[in-house]
C-alpha positions in Angstrom: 17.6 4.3 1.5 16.6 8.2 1.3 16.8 7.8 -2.2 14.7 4.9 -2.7 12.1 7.2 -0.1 12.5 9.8 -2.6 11.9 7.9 -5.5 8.5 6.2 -3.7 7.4 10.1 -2.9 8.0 11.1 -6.4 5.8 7.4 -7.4 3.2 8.3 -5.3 2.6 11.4 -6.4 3.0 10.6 -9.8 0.6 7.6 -9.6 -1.9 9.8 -7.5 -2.3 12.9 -9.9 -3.1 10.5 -12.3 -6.1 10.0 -10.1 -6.9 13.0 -8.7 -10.7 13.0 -10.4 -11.6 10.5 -7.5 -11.6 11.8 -4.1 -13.2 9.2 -2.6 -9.9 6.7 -2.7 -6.7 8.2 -1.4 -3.2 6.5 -1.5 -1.7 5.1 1.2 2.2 3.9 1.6 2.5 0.8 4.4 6.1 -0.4 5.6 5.6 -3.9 6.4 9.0 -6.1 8.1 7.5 -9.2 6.9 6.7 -10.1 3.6 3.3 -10.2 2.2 1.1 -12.9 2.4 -0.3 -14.7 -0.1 -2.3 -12.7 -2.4 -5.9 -15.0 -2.5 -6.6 -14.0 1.3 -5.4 -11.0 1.5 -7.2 -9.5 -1.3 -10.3 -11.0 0.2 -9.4 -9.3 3.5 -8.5 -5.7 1.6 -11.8 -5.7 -1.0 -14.2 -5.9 2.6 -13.1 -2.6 3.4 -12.5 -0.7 0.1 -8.6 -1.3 0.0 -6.8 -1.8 -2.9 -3.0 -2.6 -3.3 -1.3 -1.6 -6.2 2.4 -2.5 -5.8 5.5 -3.2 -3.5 8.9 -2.5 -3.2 11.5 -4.5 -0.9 14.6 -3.4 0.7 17.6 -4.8 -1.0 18.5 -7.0 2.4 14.6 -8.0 2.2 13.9 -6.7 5.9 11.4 -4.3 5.1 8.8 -4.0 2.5 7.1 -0.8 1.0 3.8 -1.4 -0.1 1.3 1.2 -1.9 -2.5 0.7 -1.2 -5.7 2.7 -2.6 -8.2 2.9 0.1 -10.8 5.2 1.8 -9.6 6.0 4.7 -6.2 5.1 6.8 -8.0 2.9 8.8 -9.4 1.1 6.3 -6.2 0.1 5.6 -5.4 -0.2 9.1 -8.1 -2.7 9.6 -7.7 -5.0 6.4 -3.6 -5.2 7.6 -4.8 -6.9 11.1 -6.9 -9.6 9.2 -4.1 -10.5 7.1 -1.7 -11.2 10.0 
């Protein structure tokens, strides 16, 4: 597990220089013990407040996901994660 942490540290920083031009839009990593919804709601749910998810990871047992979102603020994300409950 640390390495897989690792790995999604050395992602995430990859994946952000890559946008470092835009401050507006930060990155945001989100460890979820149920999987993700379906996608049609909850992309409605995340474009209302500026989130954006770019991918997730699962743990091998399928317990826990990783997920990696592009958003504004933490609570943006925050906030778009309770609608999609």
């Amino acid at each position: 597990m640390k390495s897989f942490i690792a790995a999604l540290s050395v992602l995430s920083l990859t994946v952000g220089a890559a946008h470092a031009a835009d401050s507006s839009s930060h990155r945001y990593v989100v460890e979820s013990a149920t999987p993700p919804m379906t996608r049609g709601k909850a992309k409605a749910n995340d474009e209302s407040f500026g989130v954006h998810w770019l991918r997730s990871y699962s743990t091998a047992d399928k317990t826990k996901t990783y997920s990696l979102y592009e958003a504004p603020t933490a609570d943006a994300v925050r906030r778009a994660a309770a609608l999609n409950k």
